[in-house]
C-alpha positions in Angstrom: 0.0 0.0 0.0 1.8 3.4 -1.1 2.0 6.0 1.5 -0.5 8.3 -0.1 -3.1 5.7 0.5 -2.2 4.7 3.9 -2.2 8.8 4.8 -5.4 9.4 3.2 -6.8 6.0 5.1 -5.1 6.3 8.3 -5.5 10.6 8.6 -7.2 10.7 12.0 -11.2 10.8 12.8 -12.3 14.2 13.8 -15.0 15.0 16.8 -18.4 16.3 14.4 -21.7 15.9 14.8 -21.4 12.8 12.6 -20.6 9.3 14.0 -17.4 7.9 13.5 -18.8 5.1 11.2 -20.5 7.6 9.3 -17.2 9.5 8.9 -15.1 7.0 7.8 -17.7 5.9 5.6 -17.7 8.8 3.6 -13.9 9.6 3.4 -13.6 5.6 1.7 -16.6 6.2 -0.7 -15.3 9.4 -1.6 -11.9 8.6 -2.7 -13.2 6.2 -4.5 -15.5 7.9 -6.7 -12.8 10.6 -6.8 -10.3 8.0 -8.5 -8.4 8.4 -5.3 -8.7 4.8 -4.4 -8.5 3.5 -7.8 -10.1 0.1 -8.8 -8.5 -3.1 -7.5 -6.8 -1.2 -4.7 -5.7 -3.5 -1.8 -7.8 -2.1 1.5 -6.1 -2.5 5.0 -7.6 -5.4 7.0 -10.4 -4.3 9.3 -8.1 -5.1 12.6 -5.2 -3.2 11.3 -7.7 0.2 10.4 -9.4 -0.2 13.7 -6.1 0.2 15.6 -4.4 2.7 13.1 -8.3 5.0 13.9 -8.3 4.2 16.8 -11.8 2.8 17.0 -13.7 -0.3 17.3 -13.1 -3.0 14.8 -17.1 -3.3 14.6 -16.9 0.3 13.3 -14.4 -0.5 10.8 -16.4 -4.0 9.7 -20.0 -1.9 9.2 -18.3 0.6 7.3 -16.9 -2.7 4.7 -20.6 -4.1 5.4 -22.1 -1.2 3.7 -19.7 -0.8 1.1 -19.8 -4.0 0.0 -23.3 -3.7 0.1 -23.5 -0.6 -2.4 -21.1 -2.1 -4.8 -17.9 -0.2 -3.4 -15.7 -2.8 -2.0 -15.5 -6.9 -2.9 -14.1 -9.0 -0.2 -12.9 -12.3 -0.2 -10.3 -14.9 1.5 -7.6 -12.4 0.5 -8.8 -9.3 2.3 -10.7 -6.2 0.6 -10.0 -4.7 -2.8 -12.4 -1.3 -4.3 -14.4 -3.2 -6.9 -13.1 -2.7 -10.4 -17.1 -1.0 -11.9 -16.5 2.1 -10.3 -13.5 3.8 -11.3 -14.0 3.2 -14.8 -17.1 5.7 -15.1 -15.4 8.4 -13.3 -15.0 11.7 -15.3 -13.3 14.7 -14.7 -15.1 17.6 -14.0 -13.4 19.2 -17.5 -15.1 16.5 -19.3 -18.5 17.1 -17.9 -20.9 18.9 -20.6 -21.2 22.7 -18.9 -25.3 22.2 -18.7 -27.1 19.0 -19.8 -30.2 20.0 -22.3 -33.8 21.1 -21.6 -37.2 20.8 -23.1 -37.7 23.5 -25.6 -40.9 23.8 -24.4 -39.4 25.3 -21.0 -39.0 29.0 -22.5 -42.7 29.1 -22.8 -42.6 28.1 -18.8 -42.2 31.1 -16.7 -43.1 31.7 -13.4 -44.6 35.8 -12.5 -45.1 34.8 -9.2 -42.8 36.3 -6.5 -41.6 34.2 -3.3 -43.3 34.8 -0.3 -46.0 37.3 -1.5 -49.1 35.4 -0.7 -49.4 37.1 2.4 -48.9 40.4 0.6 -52.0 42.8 0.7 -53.4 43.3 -2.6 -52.6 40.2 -4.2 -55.1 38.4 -6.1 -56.6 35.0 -5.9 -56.1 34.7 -2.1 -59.2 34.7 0.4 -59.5 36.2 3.8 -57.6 33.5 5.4 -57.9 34.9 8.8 -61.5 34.6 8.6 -61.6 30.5 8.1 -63.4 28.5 10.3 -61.5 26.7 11.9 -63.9 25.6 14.8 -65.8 23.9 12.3 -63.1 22.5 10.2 -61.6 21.3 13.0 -64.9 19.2 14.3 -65.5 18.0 10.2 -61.8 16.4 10.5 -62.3 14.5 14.1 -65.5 13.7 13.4 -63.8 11.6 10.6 -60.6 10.4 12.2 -62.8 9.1 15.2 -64.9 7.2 12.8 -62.6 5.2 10.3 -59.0 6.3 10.8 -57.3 3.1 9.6 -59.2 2.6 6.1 -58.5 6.0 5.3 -54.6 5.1 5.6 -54.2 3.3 2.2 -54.9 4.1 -1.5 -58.6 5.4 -2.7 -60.9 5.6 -5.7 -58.7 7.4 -8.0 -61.5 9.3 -9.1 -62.3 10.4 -5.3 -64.0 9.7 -2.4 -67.7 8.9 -3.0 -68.8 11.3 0.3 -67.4 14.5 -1.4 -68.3 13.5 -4.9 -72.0 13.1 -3.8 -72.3 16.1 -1.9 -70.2 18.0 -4.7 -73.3 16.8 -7.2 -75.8 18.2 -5.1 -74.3 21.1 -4.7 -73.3 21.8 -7.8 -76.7 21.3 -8.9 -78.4 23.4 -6.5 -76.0 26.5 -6.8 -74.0 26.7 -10.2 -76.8 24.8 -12.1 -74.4 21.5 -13.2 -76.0 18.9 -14.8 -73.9 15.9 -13.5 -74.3 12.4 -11.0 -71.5 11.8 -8.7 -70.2 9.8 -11.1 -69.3 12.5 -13.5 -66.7 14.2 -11.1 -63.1 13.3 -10.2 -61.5 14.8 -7.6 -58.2 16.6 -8.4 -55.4 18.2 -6.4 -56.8 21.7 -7.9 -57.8 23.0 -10.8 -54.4 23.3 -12.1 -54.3 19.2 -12.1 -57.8 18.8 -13.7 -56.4 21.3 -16.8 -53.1 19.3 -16.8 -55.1 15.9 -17.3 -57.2 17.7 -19.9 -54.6 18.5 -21.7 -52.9 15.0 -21.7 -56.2 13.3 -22.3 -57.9 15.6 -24.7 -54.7 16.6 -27.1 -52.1 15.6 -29.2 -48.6 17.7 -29.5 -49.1 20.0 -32.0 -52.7 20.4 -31.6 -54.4 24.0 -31.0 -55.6 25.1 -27.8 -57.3 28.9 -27.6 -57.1 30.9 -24.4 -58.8 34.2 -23.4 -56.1 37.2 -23.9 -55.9 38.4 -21.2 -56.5 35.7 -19.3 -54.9 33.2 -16.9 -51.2 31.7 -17.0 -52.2 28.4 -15.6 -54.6 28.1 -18.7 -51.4 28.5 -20.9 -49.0 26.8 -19.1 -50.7 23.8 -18.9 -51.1 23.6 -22.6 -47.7 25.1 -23.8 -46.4 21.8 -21.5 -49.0 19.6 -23.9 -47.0 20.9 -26.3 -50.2 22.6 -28.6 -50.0 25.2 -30.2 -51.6 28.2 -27.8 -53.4 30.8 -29.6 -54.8 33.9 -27.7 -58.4 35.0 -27.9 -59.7 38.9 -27.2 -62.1 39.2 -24.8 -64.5 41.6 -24.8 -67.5 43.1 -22.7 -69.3 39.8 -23.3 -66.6 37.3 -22.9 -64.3 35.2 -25.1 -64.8 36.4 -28.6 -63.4 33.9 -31.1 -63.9 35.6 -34.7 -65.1 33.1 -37.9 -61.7 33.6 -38.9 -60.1 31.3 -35.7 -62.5 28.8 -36.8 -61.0 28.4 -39.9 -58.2 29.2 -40.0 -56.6 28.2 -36.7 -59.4 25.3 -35.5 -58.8 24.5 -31.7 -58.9 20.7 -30.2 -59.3 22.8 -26.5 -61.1 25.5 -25.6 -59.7 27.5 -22.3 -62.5 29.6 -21.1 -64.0 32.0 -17.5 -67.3 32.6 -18.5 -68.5 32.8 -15.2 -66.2 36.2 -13.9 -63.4 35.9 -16.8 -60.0 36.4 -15.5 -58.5 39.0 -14.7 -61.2 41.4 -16.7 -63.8 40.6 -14.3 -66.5 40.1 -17.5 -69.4 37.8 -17.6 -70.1 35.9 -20.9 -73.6 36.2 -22.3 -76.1 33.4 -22.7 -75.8 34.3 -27.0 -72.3 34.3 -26.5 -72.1 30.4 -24.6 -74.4 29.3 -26.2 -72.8 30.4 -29.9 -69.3 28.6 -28.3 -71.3 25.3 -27.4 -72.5 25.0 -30.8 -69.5 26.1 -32.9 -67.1 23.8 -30.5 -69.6 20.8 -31.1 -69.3 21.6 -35.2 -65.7 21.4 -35.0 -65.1 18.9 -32.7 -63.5 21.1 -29.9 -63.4 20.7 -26.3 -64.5 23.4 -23.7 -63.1 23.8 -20.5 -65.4 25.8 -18.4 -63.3 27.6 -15.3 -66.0 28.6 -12.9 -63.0 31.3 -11.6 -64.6 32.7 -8.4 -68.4 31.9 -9.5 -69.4 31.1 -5.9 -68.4 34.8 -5.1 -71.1 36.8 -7.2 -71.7 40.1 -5.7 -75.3 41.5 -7.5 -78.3 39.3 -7.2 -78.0 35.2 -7.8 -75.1 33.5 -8.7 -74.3 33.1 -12.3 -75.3 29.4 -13.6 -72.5 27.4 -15.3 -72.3 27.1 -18.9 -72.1 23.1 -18.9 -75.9 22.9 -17.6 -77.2 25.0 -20.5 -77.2 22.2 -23.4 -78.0 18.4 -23.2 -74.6 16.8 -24.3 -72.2 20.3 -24.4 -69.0 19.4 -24.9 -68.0 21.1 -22.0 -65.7 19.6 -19.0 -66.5 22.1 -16.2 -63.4 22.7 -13.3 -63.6 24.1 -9.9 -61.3 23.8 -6.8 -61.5 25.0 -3.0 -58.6 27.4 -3.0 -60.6 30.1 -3.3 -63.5 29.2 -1.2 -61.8 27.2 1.7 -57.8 27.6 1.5 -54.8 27.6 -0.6 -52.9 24.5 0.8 -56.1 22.4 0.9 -54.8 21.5 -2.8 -58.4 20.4 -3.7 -60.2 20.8 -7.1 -62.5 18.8 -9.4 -63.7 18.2 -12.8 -67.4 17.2 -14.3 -66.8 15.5 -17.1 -69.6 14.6 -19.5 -70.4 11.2 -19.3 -69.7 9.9 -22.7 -66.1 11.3 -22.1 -65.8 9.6 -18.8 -66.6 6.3 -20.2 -63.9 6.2 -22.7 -61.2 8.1 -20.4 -61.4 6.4 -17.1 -58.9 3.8 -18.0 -56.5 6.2 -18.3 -57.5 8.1 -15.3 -57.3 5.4 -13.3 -53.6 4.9 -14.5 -52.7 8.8 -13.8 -54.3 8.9 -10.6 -53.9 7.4 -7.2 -56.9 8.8 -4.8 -54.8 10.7 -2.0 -56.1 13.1 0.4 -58.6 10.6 1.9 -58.9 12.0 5.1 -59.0 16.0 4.0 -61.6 14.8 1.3 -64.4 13.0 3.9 -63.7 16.2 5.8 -64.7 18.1 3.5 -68.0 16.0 2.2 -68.9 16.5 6.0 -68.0 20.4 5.7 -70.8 20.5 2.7 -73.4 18.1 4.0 -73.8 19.6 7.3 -73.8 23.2 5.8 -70.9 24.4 6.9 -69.8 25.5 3.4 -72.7 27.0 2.4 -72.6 29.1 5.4 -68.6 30.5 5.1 -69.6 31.3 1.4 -72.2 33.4 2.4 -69.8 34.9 5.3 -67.2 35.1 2.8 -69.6 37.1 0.4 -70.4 39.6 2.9 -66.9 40.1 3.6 -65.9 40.8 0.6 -68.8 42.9 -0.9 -67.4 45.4 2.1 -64.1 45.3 1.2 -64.8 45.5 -2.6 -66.2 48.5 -1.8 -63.7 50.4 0.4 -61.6 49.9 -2.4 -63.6 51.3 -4.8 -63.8 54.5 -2.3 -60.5 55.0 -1.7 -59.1 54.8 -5.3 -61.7 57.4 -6.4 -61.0 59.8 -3.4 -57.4 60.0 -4.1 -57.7 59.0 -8.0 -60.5 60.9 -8.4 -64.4 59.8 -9.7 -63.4 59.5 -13.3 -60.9 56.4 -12.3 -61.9 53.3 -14.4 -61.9 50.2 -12.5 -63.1 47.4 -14.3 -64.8 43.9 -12.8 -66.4 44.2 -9.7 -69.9 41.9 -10.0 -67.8 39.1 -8.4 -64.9 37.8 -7.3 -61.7 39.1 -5.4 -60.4 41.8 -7.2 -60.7 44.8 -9.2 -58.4 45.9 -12.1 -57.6 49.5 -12.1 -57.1 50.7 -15.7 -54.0 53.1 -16.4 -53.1 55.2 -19.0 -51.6 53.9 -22.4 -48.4 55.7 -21.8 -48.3 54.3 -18.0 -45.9 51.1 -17.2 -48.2 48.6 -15.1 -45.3 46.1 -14.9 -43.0 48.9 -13.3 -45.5 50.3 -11.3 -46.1 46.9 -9.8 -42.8 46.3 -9.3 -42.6 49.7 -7.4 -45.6 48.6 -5.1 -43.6 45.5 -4.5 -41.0 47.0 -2.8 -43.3 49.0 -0.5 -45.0 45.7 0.5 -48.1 45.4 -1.5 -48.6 42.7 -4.5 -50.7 43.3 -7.2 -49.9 42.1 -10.4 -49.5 44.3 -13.9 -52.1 43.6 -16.0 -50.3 43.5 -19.6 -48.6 40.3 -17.5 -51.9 38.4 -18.3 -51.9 38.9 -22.4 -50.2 36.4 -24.2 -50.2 38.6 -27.8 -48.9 42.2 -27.6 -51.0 43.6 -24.4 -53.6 46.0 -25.2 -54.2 47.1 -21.6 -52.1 48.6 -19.2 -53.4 48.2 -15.5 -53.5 46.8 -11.7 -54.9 43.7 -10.7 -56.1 44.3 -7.4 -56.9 42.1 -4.6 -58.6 42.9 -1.8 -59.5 39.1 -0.6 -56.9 38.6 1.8 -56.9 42.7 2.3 -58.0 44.0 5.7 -59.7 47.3 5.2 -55.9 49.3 7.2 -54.2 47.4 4.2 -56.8 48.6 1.4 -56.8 52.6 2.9 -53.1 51.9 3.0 -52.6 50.5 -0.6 -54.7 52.9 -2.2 -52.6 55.8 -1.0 -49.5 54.0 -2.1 -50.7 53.7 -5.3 -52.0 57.4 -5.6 -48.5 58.3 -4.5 -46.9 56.5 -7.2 -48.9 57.6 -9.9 -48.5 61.2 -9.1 
């Protein structure tokens, strides 16, 4: 054994918060996938390491053990040797590539949310999450945990628990208008999930998918990772407004769509305007998916109904999650399919999904049977009627009565319009360093924007934070 070895062997053990066996462990696997310890290399006999260490030979004979377990070290009547398939793969760092390749599809993949800013005032898409209850959230999951804690340990129905599906049906039917049975509905871990397996199930690469301009990233992301070919749709004052032209010319396979409160424009499709979509997607063979983005949060009369109950066989797959209504981190969505899709798909759903969240989801059927729900919605709709309006107030005492903020019949937010020449994505930025988070508007197009404005969000946005975030912004644009 040359006297590099036996120094870089026998170099003394040092006092860390490691174990011994765990050090010397380390320094023998190292060297050897350094190309210290080359292959074939003669190792020191356990005895003679153990006094050279100074340490137990039952150290020393693990540390072999667990080499020889991993492939390391081979051991036989002649001692202990480093086994001759490791050095041979070792590279140099010079002859490692500087960056191994990507999937072109990931420059289409970019992320416009900042760390940490979810408890930011102003941001949109997060509810008042100071004013869940708890109390009765709290008795939903005990009430399950005392009554079947051990079944609810392994896998489910990848479609979903039964409880929350049937509840989900009823309500649904009573309060957005769905036409769908329990069976119709699969449980998802959000709505960003549900437009993933959409995408998967629904498309080929290279296929188009339309989605409202402006409209939401998620939308886009999930198909620019389908690999289709994303084309952006105007919206107007009555919704999505695809022109003859798209029809023809650029034909989708998908359909992205917010007809109940589009986002972020706040607009509310017409019945001609659904109804025109459901006929023209059924002539060219397109799927719609139907966001209901914040329908549960209607502000002026009754809740708008969902376009999937307005036409016997509309195909139209309709998504909906709790983040919104409940929580964030609840990770909890769903999708109604139509039941000659779910016939011919749920092979393949039952391949991509594995039924998790067992416990959370029976808490939650228990959350909507006993009323619960229905009753923090209408909470929830108070809440944010108030708060809807302090903003409004404030931005038109400093901005003055002519300011044009658009949205406002439901939902969480308002978007305050600027001026042409104005820069909403600097402007943001600016109220991101004073603590506020509201996102620019031109963010949200995916063609050349043809709005500049604020995306405001008073959900999470205690009336201090609104008076305080209003003046910011008046500061800022004077």
């Amino acid at each position: 054994m040359s006297s590099y070895i036996s120094s870089l062997l026998f170099a003394p053990l040092t006092a860390k918060d490691v174990t011994l066996q765990q050090q010397l462990y380390q320094r023998i696997k190292q060297a050897i996938l350094s190309g210290q310890l080359p292959a074939g290399t003669r190792l020191p006999a356990t005895r003679q390491l153990a006094n050279e260490l100074q340490v137990s030979r039952n150290t020393v004979i693990n540390v072999w053990t667990h080499l020889q377990a991993e492939g390391y070290v081979l051991s036989d009547r002649q001692g202990s040797r480093v086994s001759p398939m490791v050095s041979p793969h070792i590279l140099n760092s010079a002859d490692l590539p500087a960056s191994l390749p990507l999937a072109n599809r990931l420059t289409s993949l970019h992320s416009s949310h900042r760390i940490n800013s979810e408890e930011y005032p102003l941001r949109a898409g997060v509810p008042a999450l100071s004013h869940f209850p708890f109390p009765a959230w709290r008795r939903a999951l005990n009430r399950v945990l005392s009554q079947t804690p051990h079944r609810l340990l392994g896998y489910g129905d990848p479609l979903g628990e039964s409880a929350l599906r049937e509840a989900l049906a009823q309500h649904l039917s009573m309060t957005r208008g769905v036409r769908c049975t329990a069976e119709q509905i699969v449980i998802t871990e959000g709505a960003q999930q549900a437009l993933s397996l959409c995408v998967t199930l629904l498309t080929n690469p290279g296929e188009t998918g339309w989605v409202e301009d402006p409209g939401y990233r998620g939308a886009k992301a999930a198909m620019h990772a389908g690999d289709l070919n994303v084309i952006p749709i105007a919206v107007d004052a009555q919704g999505l407004a695809p022109e003859e032209r798209h029809w023809q010319n650029v034909p989708p396979r998908l359909i992205y769509t917010s007809p109940t409160h589009q986002y972020p424009l706040g607009v509310v499709m017409s019945a001609a305007r659904r109804l025109a979509l459901i006929a023209a997607a059924q002539q060219h063979q397109a799927w719609i998916i139907e966001d209901d983005y914040d329908g549960d949060y209607h502000h002026r009369g009754e809740p708008i109904a969902a376009m999937q109950g307005m036409r016997e066989r509309a195909p139209v797959i309709y998504l909906g999650s709790f983040s919104k209504t409940l929580f964030p981190a609840l990770r909890l969505g769903f999708m109604v399919l139509p039941a000659h899709l779910l016939s011919r798909i749920r092979p393949a759903l039952h391949e991509l999904l594995r039924g998790g969240n067992r416990l959370e989801q029976q808490a939650l059927a228990r959350f909507i049977t006993c009323g619960d729900f229905s009753r923090h919605l209408s909470k929830m709709r108070r809440l944010y009627r108030q708060r809807q309006a302090k903003l409004r107030t404030e931005l038109q005492r400093i901005l003055g009565e002519n300011v044009v903020l658009l949205g406002g019949d439901s939902g969480m937010h308002l978007v305050l319009q600027l001026q042409e020449n104005q820069d909403d994505v600097a402007l943001a930025a600016a109220l991101w360093q004073a603590g506020f988070a509201p996102a620019a508007l031109s963010t949200f197009y995916l063609a050349d924007p043809k709005q500049q404005g604020l995306v405001l969000g008073y959900g999470n946005t205690s009336d201090t934070q609104i008076v305080a975030g209003a003046q910011q912004v008046g500061r800022l644009l004077r």
